[in-house]
Backbone as a ProteinNet text record, in pm:
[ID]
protein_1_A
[PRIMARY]
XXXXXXXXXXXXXXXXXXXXXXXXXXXXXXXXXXXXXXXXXXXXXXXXXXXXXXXXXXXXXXXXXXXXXXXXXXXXXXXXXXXXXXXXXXXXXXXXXXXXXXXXXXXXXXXXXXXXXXXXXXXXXXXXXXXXXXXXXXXXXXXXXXXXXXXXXXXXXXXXXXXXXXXXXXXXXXXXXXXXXXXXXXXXXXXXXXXXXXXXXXXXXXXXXXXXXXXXXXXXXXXXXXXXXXXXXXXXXXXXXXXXXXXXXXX
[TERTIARY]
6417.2	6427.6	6308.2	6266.8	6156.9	5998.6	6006.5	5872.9	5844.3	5976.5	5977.3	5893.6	6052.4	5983	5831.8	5748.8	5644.3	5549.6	5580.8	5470.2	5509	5567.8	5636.6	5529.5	5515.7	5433.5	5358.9	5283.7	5160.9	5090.5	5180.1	5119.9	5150.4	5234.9	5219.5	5089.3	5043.9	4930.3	4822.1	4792.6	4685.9	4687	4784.7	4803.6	4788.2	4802.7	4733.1	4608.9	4558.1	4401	4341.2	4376.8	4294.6	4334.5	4453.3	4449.8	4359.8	4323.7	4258.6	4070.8	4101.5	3940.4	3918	4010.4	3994.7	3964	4054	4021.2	3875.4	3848.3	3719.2	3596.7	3629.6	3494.1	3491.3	3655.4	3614.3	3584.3	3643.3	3552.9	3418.8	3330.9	3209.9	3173.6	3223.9	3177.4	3160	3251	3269.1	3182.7	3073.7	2981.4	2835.5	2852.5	2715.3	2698.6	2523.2	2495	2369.5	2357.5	2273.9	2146.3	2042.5	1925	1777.3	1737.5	1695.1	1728.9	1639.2	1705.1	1579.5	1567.7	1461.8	1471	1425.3	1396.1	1332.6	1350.9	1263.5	1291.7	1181.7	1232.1	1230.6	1275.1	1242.1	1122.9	993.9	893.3	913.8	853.4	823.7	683.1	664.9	497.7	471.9	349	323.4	396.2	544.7	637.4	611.7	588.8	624.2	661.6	764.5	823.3	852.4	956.8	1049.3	971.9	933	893	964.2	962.3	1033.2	1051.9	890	901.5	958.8	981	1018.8	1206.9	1233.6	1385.3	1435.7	1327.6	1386.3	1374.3	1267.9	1316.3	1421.2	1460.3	1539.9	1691.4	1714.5	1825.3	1818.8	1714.5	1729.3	1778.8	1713.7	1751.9	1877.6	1917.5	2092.6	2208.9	2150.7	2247.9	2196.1	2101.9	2061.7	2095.5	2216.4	2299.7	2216	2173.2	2100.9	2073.2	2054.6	1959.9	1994.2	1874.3	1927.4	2036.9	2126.4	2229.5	2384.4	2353.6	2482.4	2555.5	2719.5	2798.9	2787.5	2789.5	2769.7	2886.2	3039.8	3124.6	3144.5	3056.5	3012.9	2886.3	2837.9	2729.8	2784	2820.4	2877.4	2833	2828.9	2666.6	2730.5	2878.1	2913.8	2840.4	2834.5	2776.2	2624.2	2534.9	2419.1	2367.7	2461.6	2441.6	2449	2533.1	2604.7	2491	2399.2	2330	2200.7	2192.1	1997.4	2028.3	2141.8	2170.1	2150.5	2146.5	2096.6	1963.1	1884.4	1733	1669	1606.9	1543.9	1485.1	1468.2	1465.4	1541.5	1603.2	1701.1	1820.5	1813.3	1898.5	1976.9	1988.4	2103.7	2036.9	2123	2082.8	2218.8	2161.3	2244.9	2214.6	2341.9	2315.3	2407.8	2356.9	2419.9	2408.9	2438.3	2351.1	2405.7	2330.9	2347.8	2355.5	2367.6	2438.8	2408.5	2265.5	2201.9	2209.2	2255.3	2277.5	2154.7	2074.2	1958.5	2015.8	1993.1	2074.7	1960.3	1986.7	1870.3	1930.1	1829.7	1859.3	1799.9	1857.6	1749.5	1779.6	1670.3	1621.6	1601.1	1681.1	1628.2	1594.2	1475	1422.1	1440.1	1465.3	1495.3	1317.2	1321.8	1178.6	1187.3	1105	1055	967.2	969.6	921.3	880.8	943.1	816	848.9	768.9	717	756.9	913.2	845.5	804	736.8	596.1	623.6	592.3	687.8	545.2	494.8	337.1	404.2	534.8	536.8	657.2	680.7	780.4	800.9	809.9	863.7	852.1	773.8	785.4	946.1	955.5	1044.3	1038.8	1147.3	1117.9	1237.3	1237.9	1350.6	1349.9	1415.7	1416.3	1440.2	1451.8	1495.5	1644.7	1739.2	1854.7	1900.7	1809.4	1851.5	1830.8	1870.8	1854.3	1709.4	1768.8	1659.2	1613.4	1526.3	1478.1	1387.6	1357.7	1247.2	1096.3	975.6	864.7	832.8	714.9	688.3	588.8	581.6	454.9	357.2	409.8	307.1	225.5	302.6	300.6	328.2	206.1	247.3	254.5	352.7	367	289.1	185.2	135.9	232.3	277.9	411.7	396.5	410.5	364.8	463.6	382.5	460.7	558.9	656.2	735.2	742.5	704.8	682.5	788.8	780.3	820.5	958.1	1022.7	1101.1	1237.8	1292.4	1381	1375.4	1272.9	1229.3	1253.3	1189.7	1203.7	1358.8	1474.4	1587.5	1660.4	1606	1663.7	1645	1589.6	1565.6	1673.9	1793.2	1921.9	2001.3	1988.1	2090.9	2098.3	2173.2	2173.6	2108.7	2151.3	2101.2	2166.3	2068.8	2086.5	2078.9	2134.8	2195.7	2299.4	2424.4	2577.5	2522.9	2432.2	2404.4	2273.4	2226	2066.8	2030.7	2124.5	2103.2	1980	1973.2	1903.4	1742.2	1753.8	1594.3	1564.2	1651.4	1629.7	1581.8	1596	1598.7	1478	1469.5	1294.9	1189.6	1228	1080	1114.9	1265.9	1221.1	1168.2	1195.9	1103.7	950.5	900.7	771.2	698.9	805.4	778.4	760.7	842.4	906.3	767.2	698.6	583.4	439.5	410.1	295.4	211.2	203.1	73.7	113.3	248.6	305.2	316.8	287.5	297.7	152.6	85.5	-54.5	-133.5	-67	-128.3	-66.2	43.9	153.7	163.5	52	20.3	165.7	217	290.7	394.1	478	568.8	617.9	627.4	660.2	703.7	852.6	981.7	1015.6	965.9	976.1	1122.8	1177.3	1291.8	1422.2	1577.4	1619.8	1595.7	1536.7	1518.2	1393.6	1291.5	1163.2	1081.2	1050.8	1007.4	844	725.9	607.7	537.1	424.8	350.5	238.9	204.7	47.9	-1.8	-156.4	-212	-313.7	-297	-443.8	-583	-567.4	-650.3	-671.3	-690.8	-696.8	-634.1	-653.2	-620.7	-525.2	-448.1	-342.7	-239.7	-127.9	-23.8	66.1	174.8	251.1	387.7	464.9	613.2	686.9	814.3	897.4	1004.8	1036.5	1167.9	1237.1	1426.1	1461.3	1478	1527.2	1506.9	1568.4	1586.5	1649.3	1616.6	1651.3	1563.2	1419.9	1424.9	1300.6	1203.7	1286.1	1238.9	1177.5	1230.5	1185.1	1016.4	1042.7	940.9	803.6	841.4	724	675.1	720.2	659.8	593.3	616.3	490.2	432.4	423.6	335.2	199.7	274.7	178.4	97.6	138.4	101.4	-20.6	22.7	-53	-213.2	-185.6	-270.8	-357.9	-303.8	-332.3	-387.2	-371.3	-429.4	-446.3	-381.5	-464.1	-602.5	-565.2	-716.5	-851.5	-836.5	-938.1	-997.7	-908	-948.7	-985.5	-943.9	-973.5	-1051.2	-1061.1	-1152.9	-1081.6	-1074.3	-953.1	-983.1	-1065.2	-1104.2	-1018.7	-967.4	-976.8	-814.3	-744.2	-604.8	-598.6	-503.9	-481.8	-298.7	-239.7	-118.9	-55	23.7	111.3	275	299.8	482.9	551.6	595.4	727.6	831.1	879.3	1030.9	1153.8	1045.9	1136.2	1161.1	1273.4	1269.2	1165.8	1120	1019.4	889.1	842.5	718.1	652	503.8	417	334.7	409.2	256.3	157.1	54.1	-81.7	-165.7	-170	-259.3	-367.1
-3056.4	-3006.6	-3053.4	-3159	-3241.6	-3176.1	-3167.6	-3060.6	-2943.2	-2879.2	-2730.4	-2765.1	-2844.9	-2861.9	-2920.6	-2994	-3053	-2879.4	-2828	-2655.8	-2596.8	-2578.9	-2463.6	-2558.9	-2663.1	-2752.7	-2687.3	-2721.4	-2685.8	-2576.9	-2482.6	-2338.3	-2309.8	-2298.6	-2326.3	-2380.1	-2502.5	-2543	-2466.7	-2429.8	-2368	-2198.2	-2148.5	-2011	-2043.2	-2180.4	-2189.4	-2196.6	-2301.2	-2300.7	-2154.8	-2068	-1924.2	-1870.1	-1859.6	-1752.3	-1792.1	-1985.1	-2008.8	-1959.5	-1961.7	-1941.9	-1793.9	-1746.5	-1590.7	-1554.3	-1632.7	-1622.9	-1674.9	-1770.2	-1825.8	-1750.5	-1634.6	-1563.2	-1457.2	-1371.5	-1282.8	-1329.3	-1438.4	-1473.8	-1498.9	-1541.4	-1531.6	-1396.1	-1344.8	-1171.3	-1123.3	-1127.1	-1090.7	-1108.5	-1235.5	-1313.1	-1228.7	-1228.2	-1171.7	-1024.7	-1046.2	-941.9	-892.8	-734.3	-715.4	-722.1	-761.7	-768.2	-692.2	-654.6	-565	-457.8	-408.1	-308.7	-333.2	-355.9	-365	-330.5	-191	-130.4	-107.7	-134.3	-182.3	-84.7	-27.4	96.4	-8.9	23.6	-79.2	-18.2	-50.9	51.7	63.3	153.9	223.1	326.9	301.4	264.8	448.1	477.9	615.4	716.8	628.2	694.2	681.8	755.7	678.8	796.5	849.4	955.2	968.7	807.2	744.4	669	715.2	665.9	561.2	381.4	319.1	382.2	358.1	391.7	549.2	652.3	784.8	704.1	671.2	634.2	568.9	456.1	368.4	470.2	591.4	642.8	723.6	806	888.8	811.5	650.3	578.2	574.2	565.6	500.5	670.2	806.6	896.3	946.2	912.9	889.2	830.3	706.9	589	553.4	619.5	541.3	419.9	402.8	270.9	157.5	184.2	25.9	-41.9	-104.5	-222.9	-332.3	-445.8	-590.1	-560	-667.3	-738	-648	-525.6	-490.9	-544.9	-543.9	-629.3	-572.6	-678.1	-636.7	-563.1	-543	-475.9	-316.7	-298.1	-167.5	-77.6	-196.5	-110.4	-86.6	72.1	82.8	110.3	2.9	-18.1	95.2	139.1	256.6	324.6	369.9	532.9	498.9	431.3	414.6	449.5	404.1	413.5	553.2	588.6	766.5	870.6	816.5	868.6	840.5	730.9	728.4	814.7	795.5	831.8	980.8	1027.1	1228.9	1262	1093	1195.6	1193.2	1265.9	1308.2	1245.4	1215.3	1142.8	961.3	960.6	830.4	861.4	737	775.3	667.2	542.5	448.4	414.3	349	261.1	143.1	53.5	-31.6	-109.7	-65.2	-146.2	-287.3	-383.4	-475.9	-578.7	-689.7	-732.4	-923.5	-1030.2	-1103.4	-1193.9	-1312.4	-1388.7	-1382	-1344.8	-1341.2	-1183.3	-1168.4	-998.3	-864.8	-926.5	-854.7	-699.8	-580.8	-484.6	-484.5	-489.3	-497.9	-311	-276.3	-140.3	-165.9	-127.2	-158.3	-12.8	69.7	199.3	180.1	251.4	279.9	436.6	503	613.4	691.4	802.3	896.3	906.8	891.7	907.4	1032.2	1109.5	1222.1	1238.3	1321.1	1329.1	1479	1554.3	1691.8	1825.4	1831.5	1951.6	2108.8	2141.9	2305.5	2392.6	2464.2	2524.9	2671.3	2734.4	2861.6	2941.1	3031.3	3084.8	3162.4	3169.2	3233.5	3142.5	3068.4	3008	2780.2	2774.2	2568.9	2528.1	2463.8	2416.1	2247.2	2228.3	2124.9	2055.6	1902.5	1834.6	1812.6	1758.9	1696.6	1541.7	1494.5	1339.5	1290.5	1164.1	1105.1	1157.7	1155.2	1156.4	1366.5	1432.6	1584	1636.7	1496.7	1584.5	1704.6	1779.7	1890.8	1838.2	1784.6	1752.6	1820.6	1813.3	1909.9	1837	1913.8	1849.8	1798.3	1687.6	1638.1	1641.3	1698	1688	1614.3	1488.7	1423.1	1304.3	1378.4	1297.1	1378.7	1395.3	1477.1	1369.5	1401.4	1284.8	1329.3	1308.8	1362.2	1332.5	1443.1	1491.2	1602.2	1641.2	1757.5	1822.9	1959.3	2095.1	2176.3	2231.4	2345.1	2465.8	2600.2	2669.2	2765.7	2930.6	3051.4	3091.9	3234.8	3265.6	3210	3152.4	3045.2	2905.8	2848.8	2682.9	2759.7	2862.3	2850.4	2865.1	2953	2932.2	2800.3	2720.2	2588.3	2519.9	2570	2524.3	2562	2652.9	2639.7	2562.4	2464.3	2407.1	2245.8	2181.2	2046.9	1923.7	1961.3	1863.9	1911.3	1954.6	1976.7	1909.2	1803.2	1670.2	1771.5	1832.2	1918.8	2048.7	2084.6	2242.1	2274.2	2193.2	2206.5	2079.8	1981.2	1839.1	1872.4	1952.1	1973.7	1988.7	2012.2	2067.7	1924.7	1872.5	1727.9	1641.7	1608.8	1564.1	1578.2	1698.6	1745	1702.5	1683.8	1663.2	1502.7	1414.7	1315.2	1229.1	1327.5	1238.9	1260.9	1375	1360.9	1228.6	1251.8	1202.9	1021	978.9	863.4	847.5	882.3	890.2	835.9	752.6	744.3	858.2	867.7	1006	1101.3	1165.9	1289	1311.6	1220.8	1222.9	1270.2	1203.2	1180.5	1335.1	1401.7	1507.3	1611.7	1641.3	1741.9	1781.4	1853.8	1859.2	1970.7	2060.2	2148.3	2223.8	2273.6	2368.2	2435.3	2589.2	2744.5	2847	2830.4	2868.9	2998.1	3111.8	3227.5	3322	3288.8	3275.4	3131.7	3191.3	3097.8	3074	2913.2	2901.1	2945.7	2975.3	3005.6	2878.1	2779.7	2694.1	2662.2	2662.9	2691.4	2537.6	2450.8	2343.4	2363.6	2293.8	2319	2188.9	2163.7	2052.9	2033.2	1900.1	1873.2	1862.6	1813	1804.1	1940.9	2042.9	2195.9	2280.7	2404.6	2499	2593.8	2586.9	2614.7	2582.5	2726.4	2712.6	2694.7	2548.6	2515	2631.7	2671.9	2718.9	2681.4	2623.4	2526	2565.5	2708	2789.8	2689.2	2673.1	2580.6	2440.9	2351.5	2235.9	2090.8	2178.7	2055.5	2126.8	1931	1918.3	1915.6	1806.3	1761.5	1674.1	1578.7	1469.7	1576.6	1646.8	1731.8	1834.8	1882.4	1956	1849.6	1761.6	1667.1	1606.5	1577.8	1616.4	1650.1	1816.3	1893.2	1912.7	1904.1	1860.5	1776.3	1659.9	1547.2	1608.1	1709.7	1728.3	1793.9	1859.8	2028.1	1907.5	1808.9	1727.2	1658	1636.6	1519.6	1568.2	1706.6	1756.6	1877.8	1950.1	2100.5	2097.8	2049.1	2065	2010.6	1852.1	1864.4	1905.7	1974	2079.2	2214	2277.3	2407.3	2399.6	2290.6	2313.7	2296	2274.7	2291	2378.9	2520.4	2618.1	2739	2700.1	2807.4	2855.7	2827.5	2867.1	2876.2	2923	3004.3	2987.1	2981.8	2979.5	2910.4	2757.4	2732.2	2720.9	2749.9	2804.4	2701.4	2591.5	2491.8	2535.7	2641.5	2609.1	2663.4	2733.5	2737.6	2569.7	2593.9	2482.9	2479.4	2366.5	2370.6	2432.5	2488.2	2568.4	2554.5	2591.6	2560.2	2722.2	2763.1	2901.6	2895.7	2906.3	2922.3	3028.1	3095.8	3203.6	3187.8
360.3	224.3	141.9	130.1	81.6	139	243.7	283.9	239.8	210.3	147.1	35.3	-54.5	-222	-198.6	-108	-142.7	-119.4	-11.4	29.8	-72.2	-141.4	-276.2	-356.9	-407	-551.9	-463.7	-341.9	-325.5	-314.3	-328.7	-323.2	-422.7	-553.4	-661	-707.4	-705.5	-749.9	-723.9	-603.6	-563.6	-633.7	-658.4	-750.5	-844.3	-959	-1054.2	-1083.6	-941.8	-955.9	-954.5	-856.6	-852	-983.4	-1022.9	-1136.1	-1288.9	-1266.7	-1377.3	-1299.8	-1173.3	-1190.7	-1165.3	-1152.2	-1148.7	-1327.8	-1431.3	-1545.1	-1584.5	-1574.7	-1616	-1572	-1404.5	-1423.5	-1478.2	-1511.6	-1643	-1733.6	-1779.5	-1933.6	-1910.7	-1822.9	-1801	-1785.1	-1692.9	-1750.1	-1786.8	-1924.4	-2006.9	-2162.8	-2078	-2210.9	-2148.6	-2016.1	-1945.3	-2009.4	-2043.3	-2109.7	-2058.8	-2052.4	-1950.3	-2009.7	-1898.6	-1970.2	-1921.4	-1811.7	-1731.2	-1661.7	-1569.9	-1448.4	-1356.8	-1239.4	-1133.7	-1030.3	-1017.7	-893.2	-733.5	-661	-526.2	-398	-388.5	-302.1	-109.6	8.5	70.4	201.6	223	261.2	405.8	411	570.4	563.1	669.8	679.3	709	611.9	587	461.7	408.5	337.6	192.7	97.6	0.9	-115.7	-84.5	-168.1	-222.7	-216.7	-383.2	-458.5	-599.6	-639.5	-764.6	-755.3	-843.3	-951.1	-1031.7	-1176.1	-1208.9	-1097.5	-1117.7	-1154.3	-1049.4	-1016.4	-1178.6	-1214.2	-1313	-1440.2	-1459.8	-1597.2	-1572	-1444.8	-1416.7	-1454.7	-1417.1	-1472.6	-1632.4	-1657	-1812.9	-1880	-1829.8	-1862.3	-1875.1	-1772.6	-1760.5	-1839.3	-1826	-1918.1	-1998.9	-2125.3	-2251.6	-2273.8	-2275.4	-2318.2	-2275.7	-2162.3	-2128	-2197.2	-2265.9	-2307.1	-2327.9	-2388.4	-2353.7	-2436.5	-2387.8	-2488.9	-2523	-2421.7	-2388.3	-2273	-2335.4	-2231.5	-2079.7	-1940.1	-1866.1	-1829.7	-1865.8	-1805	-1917	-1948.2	-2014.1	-1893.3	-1786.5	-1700.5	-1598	-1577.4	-1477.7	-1317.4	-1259.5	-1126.1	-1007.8	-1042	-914.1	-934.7	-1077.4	-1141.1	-1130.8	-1127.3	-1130.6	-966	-898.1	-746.7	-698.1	-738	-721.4	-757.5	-902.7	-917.1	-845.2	-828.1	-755.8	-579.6	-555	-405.4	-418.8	-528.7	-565.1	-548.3	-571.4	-572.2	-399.5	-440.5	-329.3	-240	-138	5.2	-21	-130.4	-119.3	19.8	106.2	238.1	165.1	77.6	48.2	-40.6	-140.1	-262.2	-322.7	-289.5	-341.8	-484.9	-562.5	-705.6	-712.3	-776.8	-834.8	-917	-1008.9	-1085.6	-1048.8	-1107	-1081	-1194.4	-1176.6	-1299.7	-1424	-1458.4	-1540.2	-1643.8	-1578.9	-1616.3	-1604.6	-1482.1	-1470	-1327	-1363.7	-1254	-1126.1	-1002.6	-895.1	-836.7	-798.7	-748.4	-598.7	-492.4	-378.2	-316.3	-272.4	-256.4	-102.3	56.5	119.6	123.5	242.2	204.5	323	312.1	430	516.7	643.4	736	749.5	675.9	732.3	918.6	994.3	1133.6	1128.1	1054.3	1136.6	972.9	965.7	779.1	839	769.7	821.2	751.8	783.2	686.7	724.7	531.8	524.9	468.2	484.8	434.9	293.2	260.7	85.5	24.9	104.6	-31.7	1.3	-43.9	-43.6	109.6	145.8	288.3	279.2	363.9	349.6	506.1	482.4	579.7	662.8	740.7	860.6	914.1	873.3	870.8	969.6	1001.4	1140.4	1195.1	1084.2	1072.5	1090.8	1116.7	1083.3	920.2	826.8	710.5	671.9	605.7	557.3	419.9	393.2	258.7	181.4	24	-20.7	25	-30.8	-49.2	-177.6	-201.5	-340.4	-371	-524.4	-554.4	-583.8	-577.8	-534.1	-411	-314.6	-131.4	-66.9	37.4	161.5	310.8	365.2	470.2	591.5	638.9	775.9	881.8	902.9	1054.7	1128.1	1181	1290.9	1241	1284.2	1179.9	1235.6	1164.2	1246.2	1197.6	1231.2	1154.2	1240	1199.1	1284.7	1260.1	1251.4	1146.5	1193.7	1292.1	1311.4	1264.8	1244.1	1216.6	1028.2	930.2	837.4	781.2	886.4	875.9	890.8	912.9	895.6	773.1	663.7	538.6	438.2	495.6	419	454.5	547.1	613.2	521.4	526.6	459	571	705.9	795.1	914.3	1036.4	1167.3	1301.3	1282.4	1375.4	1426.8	1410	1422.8	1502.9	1377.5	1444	1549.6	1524.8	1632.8	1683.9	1792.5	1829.5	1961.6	2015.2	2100.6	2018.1	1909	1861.9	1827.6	1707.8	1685.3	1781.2	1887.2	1989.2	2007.6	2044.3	2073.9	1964.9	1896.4	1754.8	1713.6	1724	1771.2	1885.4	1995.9	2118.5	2118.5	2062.7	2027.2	1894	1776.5	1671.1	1717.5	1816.8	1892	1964.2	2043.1	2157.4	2108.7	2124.8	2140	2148.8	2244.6	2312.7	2270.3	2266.1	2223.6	2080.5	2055	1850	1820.3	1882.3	1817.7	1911.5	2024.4	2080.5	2037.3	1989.6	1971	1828	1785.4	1602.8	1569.5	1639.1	1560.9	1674.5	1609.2	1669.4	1628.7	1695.6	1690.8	1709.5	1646.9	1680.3	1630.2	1672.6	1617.2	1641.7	1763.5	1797.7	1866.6	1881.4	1880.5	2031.9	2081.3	2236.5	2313.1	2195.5	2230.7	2146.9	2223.3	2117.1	2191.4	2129.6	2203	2136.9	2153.2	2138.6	2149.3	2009	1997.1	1978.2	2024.3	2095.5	2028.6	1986	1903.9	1987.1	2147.7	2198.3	2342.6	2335.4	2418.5	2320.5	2388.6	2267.4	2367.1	2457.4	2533.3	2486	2449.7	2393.9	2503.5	2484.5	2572.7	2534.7	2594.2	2586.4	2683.3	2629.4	2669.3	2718.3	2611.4	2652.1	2517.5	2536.5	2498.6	2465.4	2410.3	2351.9	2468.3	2598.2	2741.2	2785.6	2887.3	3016.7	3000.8	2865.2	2793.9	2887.9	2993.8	3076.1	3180	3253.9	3316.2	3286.1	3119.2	3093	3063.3	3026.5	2982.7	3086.8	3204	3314.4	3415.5	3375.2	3393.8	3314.7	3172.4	3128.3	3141.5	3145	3241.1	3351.3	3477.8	3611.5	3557.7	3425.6	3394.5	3378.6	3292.2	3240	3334.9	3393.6	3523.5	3654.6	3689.1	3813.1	3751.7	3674.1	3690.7	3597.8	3458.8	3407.4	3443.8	3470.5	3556.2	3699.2	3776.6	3853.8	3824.7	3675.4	3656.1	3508	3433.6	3298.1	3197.7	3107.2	2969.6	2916.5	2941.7	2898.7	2950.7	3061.3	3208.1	3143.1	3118	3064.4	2918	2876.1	2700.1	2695.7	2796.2	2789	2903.3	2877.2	2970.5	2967.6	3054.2	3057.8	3132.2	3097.9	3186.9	3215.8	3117.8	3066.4	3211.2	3347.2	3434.2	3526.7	3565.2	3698	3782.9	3802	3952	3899.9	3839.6	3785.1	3670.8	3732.1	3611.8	3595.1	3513.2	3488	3374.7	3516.8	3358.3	3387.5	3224.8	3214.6	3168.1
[MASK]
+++++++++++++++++++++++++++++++++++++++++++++++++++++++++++++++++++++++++++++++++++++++++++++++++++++++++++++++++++++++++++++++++++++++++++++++++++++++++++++++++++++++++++++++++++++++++++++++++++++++++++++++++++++++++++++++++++++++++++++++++++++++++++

């Protein structure tokens, strides 16, 4: 009986302690008054789309209210988040503020990997992730291109990870490559499953067929590289064809 009554005082006590210090940090909360906002986008190398000072007037545009010496439980850091996560190539943003009442914004940024390029209207991009993003006016990201009247139909889509994992695939294992990034300037998708490669170094248009049996086509690729041109010239062909099993055609 005596053990009970002593665990009952003691958990008692300990529900007093939390509920007084659960009180004492709203009343500190409640004194904290905000006094900044500081924005930090977090970098990746070649990117730089988000721009802070764009982000920080685009907040202040939003929430006038800011300024010093308003209470901090008047700033509402969900809604600030909700909003920076709208602009354009933001992939996450985390808001929050710290004792002082200063708000930290931390900005990660969607990686663009390949531009598809439309000859009359907005070119746009494709991120690591599938998303379809716009372009900006003021950064162009050097990525190898996708052009042709299937690649510009992918510019209504929100993000084609679901609907086109096989293409993704393909423009990140190039985008991913060493050699294949830096040789593989563009691609030219005029239909669906006709996808053709163009080469910064020969002027032989590769066609692949569809977007598998990528390990396979790259490949012969390699063979095409490795024994046929310097046996026949990098002149001597205009067109090479993988996309069957077992075969290499060059015209």
């Amino acid at each position: 009986m005596k053990i009970r009554i002593k665990k009952s005082l003691v958990f008692t006590a300990l529900s007093l302690v939390l509920i007084g210090f659960i009180g004492f940090v709203e009343k500190k909360d409640s004194q904290r008054r905000f006094q900044t906002i500081d924005v930090r986008v977090k970098g990746i190398e070649d990117v730089y789309f988000v721009d802070e000072k764009q982000v920080l007037k685009s907040i202040m545009a939003e929430f006038p209210m800011l300024s010093a010496g308003l209470s901090m439980q008047e700033v509402n850091l969900h809604q600030i988040e909700k909003m920076v996560e709208k602009q354009g190539f933001v992939k996450n943003a985390e808001v929050f503020a710290d004792l002082k009442g200063n708000v930290r914004v931390e900005i990660t940024q969607h990686e663009p990997m390949a531009r598809i390029v439309r000859p009359t209207a907005a070119d746009g991009y494709i991120s690591t992730e599938g998303v379809i993003l716009p372009t900006s006016p003021t950064y162009t990201s050097r990525v190898m291109t996708v052009e042709g009247a299937f690649a510009e139909a992918l510019l209504s889509k929100d993000n084609i990870s679901e609907s086109h994992p096989d293409l993704l695939e393909l423009i990140r294992f190039i985008h991913e490559d060493e050699f294949w990034s830096a040789q593989i300037t563009g691609l030219d998708i005029p239909r669906k499953n006709d996808i053709r490669l163009y080469q910064q170094v020969g002027r032989q248009v590769i066609e692949i067929g569809d977007a598998t049996d990528l390990e396979e086509k790259f490949k012969k690729i390699n063979l095409f590289y490795e024994q046929i041109l310097p046996a026949k010239g990098w002149n001597a062909y205009s067109r090479v064809n993988v996309k069957y099993k077992g075969q290499i055609v060059c015209e």
